[in-house]
Backbone as JSON Lines, residues from 0, in Angstrom:
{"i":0,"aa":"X","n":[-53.4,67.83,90.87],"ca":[-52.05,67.43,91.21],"c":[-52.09,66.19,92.11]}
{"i":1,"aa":"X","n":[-51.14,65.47,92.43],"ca":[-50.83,64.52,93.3],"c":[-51.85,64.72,94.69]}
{"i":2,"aa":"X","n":[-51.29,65.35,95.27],"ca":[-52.23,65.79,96.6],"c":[-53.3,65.92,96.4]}
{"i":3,"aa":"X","n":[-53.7,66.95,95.49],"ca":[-55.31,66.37,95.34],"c":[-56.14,65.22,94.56]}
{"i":4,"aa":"X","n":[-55.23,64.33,94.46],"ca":[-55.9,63.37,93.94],"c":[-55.73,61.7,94.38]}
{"i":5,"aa":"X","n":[-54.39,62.03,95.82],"ca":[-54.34,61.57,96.91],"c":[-55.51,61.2,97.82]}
{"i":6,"aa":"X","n":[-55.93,62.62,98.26],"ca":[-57.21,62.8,99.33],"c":[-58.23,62.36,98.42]}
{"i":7,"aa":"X","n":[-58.6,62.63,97.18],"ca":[-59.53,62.19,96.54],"c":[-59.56,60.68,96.63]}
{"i":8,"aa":"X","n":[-58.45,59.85,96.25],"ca":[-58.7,58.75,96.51],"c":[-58.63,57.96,97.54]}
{"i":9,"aa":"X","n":[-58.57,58.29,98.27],"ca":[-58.35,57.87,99.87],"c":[-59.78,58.03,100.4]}
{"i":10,"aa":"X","n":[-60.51,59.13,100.3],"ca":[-61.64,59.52,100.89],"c":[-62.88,58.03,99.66]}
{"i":11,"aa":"X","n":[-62.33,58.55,98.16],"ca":[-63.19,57.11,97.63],"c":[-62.82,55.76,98.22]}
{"i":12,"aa":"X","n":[-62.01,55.18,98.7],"ca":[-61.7,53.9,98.45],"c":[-62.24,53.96,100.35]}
{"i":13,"aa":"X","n":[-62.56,55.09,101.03],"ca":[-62.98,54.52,102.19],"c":[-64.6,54.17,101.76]}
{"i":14,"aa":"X","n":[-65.21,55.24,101.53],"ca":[-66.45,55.23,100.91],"c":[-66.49,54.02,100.37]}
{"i":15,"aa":"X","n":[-66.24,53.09,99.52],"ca":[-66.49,52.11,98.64],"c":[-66.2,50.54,99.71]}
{"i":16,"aa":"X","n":[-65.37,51.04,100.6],"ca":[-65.53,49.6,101.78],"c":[-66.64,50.11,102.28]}
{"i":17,"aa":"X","n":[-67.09,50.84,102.96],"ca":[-67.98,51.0,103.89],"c":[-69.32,50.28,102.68]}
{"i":18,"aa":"X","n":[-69.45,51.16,101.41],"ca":[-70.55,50.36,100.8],"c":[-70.65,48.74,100.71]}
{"i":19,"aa":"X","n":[-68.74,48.33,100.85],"ca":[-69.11,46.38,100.62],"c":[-69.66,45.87,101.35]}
{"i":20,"aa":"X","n":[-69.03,46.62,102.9],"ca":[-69.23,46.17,104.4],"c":[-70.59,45.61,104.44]}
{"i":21,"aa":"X","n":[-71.24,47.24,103.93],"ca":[-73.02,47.13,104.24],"c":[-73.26,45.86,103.43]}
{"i":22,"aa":"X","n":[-73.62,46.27,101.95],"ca":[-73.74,45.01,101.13],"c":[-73.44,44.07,101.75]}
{"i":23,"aa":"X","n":[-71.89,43.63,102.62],"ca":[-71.92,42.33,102.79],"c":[-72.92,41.82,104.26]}
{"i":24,"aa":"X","n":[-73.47,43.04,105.18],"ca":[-74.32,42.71,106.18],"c":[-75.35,42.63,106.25]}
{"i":25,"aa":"X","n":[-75.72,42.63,104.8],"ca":[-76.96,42.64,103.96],"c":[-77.65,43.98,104.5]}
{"i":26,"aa":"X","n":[-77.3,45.08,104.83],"ca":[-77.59,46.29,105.04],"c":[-78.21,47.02,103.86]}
{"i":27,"aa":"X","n":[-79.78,47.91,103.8],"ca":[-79.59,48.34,102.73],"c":[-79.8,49.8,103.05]}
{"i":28,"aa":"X","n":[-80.39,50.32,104.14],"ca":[-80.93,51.83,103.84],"c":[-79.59,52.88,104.71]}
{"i":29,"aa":"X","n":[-79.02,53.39,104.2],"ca":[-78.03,54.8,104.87],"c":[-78.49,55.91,104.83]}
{"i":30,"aa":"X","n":[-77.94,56.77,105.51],"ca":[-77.86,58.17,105.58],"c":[-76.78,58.41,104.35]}
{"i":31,"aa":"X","n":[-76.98,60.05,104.54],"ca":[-75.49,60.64,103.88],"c":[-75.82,61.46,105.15]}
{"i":32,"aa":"X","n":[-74.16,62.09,105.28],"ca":[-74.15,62.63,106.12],"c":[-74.22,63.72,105.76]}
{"i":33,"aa":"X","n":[-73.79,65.28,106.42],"ca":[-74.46,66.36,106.3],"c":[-73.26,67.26,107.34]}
{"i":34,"aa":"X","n":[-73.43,68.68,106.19],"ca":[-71.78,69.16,106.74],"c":[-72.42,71.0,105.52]}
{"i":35,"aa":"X","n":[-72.33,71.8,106.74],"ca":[-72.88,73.01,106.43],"c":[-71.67,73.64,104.86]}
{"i":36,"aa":"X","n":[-70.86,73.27,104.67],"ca":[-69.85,73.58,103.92],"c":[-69.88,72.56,102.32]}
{"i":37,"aa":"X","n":[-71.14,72.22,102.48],"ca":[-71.15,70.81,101.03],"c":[-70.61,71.78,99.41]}
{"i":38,"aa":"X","n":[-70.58,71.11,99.01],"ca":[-70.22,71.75,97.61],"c":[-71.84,71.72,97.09]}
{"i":39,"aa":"X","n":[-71.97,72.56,96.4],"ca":[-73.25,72.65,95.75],"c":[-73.38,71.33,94.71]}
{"i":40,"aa":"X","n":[-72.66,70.78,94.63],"ca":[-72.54,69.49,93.7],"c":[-73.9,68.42,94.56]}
{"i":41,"aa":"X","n":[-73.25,68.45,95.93],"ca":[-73.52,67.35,96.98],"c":[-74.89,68.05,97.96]}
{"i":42,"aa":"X","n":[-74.63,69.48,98.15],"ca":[-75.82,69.79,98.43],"c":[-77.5,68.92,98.28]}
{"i":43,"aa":"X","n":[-77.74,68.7,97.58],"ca":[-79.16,68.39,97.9],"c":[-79.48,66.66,97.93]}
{"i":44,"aa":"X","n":[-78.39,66.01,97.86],"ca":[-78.05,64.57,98.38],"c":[-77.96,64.52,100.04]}
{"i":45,"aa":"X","n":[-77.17,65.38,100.38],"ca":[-76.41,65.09,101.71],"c":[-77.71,65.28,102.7]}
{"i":46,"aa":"X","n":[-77.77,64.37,103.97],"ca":[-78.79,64.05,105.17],"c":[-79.99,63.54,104.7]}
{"i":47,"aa":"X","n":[-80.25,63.1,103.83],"ca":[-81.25,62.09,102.92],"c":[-80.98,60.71,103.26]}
{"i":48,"aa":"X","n":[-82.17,59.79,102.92],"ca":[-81.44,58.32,103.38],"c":[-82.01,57.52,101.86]}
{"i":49,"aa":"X","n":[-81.01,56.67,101.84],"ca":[-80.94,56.05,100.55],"c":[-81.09,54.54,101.04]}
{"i":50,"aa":"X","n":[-81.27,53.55,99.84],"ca":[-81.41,52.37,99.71],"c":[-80.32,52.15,98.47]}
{"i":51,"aa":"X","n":[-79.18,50.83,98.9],"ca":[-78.2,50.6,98.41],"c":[-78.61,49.76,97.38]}
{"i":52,"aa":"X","n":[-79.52,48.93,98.0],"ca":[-80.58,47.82,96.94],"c":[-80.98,48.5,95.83]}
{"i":53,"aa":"X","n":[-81.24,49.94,95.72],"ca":[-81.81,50.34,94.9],"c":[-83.46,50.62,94.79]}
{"i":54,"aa":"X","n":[-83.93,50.19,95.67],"ca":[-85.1,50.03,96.03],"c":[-85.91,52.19,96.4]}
{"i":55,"aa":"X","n":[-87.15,51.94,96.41],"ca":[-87.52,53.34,96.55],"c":[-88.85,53.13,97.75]}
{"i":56,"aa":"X","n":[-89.21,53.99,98.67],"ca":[-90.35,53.85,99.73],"c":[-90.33,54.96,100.66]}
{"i":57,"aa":"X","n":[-90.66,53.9,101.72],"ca":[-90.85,54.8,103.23],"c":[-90.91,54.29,104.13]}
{"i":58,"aa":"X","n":[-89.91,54.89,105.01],"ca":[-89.79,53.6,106.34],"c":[-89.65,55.01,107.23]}
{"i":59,"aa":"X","n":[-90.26,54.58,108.39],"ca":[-90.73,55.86,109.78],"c":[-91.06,57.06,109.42]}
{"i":60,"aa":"X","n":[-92.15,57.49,107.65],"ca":[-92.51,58.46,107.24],"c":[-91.29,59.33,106.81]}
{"i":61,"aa":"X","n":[-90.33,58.65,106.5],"ca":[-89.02,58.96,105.51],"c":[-88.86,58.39,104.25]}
{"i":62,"aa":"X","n":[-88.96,58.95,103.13],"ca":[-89.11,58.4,101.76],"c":[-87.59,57.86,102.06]}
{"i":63,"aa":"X","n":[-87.22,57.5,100.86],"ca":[-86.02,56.63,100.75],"c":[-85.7,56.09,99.25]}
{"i":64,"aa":"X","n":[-84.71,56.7,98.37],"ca":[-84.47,56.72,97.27],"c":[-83.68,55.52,96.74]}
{"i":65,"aa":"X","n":[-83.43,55.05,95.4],"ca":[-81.88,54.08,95.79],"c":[-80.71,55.24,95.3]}
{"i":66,"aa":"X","n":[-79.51,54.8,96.33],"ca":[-78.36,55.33,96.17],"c":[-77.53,55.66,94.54]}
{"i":67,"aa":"X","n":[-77.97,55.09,94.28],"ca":[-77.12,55.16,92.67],"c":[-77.77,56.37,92.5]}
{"i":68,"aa":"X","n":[-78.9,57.07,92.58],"ca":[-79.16,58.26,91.86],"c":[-78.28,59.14,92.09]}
{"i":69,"aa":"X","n":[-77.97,59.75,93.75],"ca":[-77.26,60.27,94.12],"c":[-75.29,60.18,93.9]}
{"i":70,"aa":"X","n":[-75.27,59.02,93.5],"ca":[-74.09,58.68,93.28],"c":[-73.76,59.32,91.6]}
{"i":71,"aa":"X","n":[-75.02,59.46,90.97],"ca":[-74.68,59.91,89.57],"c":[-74.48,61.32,89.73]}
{"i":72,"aa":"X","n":[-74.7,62.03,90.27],"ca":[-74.79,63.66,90.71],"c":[-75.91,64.32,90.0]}
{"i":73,"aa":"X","n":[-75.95,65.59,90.14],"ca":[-76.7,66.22,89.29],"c":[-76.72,66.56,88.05]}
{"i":74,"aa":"X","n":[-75.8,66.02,87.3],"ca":[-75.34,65.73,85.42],"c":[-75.22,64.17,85.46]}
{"i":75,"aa":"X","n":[-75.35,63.53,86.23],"ca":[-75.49,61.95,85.89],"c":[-74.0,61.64,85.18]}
{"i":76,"aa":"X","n":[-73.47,62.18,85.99],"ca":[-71.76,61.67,85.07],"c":[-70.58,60.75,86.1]}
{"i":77,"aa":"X","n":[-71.55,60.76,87.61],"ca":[-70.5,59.93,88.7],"c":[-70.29,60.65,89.53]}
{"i":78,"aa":"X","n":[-70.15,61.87,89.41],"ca":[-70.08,62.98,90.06],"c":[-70.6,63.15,91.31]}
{"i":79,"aa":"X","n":[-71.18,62.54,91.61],"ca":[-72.21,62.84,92.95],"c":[-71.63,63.2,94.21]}
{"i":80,"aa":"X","n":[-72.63,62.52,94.99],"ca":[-72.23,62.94,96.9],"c":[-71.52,61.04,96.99]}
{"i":81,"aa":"X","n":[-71.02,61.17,97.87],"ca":[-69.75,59.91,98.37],"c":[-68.95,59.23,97.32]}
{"i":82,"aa":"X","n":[-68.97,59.49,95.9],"ca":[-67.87,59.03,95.29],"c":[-67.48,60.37,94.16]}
{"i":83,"aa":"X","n":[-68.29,61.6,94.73],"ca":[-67.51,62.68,93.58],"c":[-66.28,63.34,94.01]}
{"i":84,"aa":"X","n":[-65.48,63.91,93.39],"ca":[-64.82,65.04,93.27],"c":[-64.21,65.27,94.49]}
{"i":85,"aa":"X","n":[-63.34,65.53,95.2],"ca":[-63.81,66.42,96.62],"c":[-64.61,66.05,97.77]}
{"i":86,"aa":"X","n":[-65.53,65.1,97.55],"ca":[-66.52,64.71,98.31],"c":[-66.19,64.02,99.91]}
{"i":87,"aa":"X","n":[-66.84,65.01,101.02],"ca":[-66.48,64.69,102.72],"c":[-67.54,63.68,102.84]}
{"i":88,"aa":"X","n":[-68.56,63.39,102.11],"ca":[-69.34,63.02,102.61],"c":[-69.48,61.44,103.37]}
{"i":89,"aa":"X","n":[-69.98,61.31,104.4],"ca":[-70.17,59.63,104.83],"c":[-71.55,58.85,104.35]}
{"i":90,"aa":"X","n":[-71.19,57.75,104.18],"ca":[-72.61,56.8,104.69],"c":[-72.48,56.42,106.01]}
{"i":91,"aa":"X","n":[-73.92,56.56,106.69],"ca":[-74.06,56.14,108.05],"c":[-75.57,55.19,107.99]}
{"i":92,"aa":"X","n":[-74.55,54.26,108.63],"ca":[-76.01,52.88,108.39],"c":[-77.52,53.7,109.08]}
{"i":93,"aa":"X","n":[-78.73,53.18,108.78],"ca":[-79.99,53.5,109.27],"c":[-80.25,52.3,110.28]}
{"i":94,"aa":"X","n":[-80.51,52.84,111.67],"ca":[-81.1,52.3,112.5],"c":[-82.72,52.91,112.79]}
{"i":95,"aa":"X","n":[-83.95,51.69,112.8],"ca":[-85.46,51.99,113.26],"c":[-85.23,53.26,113.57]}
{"i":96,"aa":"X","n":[-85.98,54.31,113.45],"ca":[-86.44,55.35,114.36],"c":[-85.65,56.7,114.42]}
{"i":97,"aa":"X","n":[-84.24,56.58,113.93],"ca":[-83.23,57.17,113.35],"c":[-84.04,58.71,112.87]}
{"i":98,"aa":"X","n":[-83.02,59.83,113.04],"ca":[-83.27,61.04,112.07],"c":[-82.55,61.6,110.97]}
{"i":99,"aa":"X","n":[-82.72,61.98,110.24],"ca":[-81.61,62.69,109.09],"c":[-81.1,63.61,109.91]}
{"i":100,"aa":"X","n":[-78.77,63.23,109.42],"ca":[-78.11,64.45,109.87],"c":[-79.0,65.65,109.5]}
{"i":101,"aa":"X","n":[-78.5,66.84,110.52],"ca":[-78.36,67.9,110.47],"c":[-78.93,68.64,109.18]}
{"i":102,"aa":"X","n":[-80.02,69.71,108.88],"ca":[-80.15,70.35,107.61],"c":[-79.47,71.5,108.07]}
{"i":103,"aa":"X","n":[-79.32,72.11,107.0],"ca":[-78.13,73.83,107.27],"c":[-79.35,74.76,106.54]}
{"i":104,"aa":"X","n":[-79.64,76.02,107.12],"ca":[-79.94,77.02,106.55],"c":[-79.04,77.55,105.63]}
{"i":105,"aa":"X","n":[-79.34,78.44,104.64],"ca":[-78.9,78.97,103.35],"c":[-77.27,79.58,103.98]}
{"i":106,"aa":"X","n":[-78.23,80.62,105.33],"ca":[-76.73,81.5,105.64],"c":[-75.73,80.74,106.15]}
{"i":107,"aa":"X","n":[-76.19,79.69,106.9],"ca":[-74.76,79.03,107.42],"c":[-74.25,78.49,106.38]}
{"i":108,"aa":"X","n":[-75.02,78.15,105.38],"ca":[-74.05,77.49,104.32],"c":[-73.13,78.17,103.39]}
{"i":109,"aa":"X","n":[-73.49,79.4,103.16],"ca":[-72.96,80.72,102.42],"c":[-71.75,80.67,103.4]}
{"i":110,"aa":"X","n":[-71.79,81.24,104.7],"ca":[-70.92,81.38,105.25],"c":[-69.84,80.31,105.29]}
{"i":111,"aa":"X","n":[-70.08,79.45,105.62],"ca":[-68.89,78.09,105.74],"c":[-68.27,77.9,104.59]}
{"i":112,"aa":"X","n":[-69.1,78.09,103.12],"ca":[-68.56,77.92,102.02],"c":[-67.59,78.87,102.06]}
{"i":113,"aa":"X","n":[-67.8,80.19,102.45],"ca":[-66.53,81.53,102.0],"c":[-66.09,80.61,102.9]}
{"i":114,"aa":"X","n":[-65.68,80.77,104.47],"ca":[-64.38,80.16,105.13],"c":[-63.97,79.13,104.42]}
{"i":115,"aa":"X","n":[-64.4,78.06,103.86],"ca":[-63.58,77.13,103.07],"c":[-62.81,77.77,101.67]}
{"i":116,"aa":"X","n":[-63.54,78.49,101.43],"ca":[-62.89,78.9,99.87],"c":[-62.06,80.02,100.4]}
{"i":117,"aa":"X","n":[-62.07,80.67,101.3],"ca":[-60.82,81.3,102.04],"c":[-59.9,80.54,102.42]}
{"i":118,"aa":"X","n":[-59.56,79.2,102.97],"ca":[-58.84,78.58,103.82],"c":[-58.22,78.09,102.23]}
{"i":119,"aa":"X","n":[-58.64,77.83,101.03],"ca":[-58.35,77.19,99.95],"c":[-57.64,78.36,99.68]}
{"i":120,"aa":"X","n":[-57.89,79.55,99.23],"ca":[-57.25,80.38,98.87],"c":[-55.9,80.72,99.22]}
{"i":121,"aa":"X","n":[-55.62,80.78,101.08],"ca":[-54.45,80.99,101.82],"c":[-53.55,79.8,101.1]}
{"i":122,"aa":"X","n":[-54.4,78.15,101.11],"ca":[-52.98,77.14,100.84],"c":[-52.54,77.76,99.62]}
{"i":123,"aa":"X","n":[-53.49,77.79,98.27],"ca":[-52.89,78.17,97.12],"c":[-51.78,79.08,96.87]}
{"i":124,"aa":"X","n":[-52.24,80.09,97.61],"ca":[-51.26,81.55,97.92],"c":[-50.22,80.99,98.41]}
{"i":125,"aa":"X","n":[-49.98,80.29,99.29],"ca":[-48.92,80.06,100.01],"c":[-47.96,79.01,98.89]}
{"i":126,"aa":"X","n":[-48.8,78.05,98.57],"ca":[-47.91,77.14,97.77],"c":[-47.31,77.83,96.4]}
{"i":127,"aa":"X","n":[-47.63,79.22,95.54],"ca":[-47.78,79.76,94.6],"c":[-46.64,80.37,95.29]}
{"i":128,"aa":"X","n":[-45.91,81.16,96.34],"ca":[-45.25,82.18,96.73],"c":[-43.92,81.11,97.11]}
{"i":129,"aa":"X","n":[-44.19,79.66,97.85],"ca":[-43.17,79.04,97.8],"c":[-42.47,78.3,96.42]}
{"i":130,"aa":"X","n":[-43.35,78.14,95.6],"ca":[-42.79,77.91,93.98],"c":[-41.97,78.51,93.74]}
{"i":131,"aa":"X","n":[-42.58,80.28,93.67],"ca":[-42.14,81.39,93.19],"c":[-40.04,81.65,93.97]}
{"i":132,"aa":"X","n":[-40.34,81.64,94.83],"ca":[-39.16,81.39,96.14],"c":[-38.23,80.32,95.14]}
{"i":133,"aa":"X","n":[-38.39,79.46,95.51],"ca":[-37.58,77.6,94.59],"c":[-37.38,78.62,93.23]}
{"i":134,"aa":"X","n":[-38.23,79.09,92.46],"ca":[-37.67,79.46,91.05],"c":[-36.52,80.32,90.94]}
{"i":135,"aa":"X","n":[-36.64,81.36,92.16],"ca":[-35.67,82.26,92.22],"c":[-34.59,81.9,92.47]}
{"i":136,"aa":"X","n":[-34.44,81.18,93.34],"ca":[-33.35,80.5,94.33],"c":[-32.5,79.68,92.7]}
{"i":137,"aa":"X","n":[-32.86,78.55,92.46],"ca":[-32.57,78.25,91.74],"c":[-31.56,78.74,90.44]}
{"i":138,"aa":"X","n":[-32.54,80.22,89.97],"ca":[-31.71,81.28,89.0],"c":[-30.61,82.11,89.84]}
{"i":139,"aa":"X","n":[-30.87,82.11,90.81],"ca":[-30.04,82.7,91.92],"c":[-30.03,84.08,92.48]}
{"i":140,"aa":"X","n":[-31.57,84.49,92.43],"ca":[-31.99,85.53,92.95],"c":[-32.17,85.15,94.51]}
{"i":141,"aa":"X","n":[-31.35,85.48,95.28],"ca":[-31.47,85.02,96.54],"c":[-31.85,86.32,97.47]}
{"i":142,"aa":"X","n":[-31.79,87.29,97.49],"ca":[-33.01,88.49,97.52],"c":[-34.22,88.21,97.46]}
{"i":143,"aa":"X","n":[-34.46,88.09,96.06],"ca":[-35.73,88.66,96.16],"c":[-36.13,87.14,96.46]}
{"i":144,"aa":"X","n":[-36.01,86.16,96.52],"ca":[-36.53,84.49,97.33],"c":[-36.71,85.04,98.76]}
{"i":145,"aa":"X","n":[-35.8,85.95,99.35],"ca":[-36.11,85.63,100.54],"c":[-36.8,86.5,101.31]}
{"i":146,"aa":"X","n":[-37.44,87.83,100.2],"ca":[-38.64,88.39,100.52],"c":[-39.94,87.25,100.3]}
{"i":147,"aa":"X","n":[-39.69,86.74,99.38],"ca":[-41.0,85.44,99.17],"c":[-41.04,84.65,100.58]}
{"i":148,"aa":"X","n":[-39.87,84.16,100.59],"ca":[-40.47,83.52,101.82],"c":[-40.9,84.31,103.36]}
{"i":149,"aa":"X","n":[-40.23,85.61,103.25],"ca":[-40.92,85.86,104.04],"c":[-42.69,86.38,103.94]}
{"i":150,"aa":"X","n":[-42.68,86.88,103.03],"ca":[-44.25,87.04,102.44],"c":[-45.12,85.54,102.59]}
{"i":151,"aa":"X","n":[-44.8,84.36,102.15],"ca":[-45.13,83.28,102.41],"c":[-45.37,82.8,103.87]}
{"i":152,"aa":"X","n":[-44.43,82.86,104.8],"ca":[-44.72,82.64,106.39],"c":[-45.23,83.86,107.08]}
{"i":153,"aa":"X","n":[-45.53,85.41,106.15],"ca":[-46.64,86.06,107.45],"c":[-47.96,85.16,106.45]}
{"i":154,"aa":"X","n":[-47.98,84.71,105.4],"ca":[-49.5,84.69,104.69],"c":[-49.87,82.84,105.5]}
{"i":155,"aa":"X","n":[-48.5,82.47,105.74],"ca":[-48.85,81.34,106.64],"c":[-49.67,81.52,107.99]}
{"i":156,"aa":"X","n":[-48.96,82.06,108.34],"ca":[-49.2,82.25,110.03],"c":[-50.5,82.81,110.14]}
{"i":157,"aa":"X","n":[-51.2,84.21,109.32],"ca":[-52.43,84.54,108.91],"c":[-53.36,83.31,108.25]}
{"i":158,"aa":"X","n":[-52.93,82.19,107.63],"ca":[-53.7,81.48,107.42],"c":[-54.36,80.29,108.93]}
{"i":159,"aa":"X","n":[-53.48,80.34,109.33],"ca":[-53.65,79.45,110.93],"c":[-54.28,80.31,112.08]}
{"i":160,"aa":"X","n":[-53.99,81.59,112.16],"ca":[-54.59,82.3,112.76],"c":[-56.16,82.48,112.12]}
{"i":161,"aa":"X","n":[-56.29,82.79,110.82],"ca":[-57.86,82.53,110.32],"c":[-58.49,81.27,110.64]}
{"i":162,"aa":"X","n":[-57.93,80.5,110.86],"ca":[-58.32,79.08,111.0],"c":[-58.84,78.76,112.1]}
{"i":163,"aa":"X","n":[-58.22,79.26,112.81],"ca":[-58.58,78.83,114.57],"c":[-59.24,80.06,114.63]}
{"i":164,"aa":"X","n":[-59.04,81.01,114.83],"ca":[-60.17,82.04,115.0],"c":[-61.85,81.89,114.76]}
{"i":165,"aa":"X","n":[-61.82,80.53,112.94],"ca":[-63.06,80.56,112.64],"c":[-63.44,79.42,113.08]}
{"i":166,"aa":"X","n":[-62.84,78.56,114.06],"ca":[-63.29,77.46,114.66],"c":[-62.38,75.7,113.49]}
{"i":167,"aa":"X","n":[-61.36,76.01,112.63],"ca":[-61.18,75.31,111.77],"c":[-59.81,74.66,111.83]}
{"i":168,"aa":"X","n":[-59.55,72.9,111.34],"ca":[-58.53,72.83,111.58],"c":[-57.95,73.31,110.41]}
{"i":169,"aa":"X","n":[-56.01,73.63,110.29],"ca":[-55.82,73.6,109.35],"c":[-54.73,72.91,108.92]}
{"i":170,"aa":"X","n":[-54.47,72.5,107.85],"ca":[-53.49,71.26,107.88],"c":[-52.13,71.56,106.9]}
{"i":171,"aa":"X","n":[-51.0,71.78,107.3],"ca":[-49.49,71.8,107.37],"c":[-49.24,71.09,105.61]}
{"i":172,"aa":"X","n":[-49.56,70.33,105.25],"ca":[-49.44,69.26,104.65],"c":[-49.85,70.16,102.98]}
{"i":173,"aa":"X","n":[-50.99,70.93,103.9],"ca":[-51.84,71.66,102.57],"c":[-50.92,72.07,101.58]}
{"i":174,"aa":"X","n":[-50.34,73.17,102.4],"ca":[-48.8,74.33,101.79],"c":[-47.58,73.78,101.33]}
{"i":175,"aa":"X","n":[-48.06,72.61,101.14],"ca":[-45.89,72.13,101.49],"c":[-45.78,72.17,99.67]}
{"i":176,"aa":"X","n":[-44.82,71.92,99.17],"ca":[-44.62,71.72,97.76],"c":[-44.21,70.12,97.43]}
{"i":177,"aa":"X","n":[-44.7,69.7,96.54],"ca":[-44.7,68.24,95.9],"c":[-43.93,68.94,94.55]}
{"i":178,"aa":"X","n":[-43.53,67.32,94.41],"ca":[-42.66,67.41,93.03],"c":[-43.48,68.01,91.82]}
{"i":179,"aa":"X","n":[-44.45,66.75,91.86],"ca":[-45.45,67.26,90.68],"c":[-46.01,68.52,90.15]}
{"i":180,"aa":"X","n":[-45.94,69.23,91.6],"ca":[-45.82,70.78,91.33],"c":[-44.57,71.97,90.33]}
{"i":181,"aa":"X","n":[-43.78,71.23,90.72],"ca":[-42.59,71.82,90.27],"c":[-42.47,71.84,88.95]}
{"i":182,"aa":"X","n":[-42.93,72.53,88.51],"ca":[-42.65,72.71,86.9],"c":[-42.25,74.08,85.86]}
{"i":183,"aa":"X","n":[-41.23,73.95,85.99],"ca":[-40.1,75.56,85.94],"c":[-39.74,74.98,84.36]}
């Protein structure tokens, strides 16, 4: 939908300056950055350091790949880490002496993945129950809409309360309804 393909392109078109920037500072080796919650897509790209040149080696006993591999994903279709799908990921220039972000053990990553695919679940729910609400309203079931919405703002308020509880922001914007949605 719109929204997600909003953030999708917003998050690419930052990604793709930051690559001119470098290119244009004649920069070639980055990080990816590294984030316990990766999609298994991006998983085994992310906290690696790449060469934009394309180039392959070792600099401070750190191999160093060129970036395009990673950019193809793991089906070689574009898909990758900083210009796929969904993708949080950053480039962070390499300075001498530098370490790779952060690696995640298996469990923290299991774990962060459910809280994300929980926190995904609450917006869906929520945006699915406010549809549902608008459809009624509309036919002029104004009852049973306004059990929806109330079902909708406790599954809200439980979603923000999960959120902060698990250390997470959560964002307002997620739940709201877009036009493009609307399709009755």
């Amino acid at each position: 939908n719109l929204r997600n393909y909003a953030e999708m392109r917003t998050r690419y078109e930052a990604n793709q300056r930051d690559l001119a920037n470098y290119a244009e500072d004649d920069k070639d080796l980055v990080w990816t950055s590294s984030h316990p919650d990766s999609s298994m897509r991006c998983a085994p790209y992310q906290g690696k350091l790449y060469s934009i040149k394309g180039r392959k080696g070792t600099i401070d006993g750190i191999p160093f790949t060129p970036l395009s591999e990673a950019l193809e994903g793991p089906k070689g279709d574009g898909n990758g880490i900083i210009n796929g799908y969904n993708c949080r990921h950053r480039l962070i220039p390499y300075t001498p002496k530098s370490r790779p972000p952060q690696d995640y053990d298996e469990a923290t990553v299991k774990k962060e993945n459910e809280l994300n695919n929980r926190q995904r679940l609450y917006e869906r729910s929520i945006r699915n129950l406010k549809l549902e609400e608008r459809a009624l309203r509309i036919n002029g079931d104004n009852a049973e809409a306004s059990k929806l919405r109330k079902r909708w703002q406790r599954l809200d308020t439980n979603y923000k309360k999960f959120s902060l509880n698990n250390g997470r922001a959560f964002y307002e914007w997620r739940t709201r309804i877009l036009s493009d949605e609307e399709k009755y």
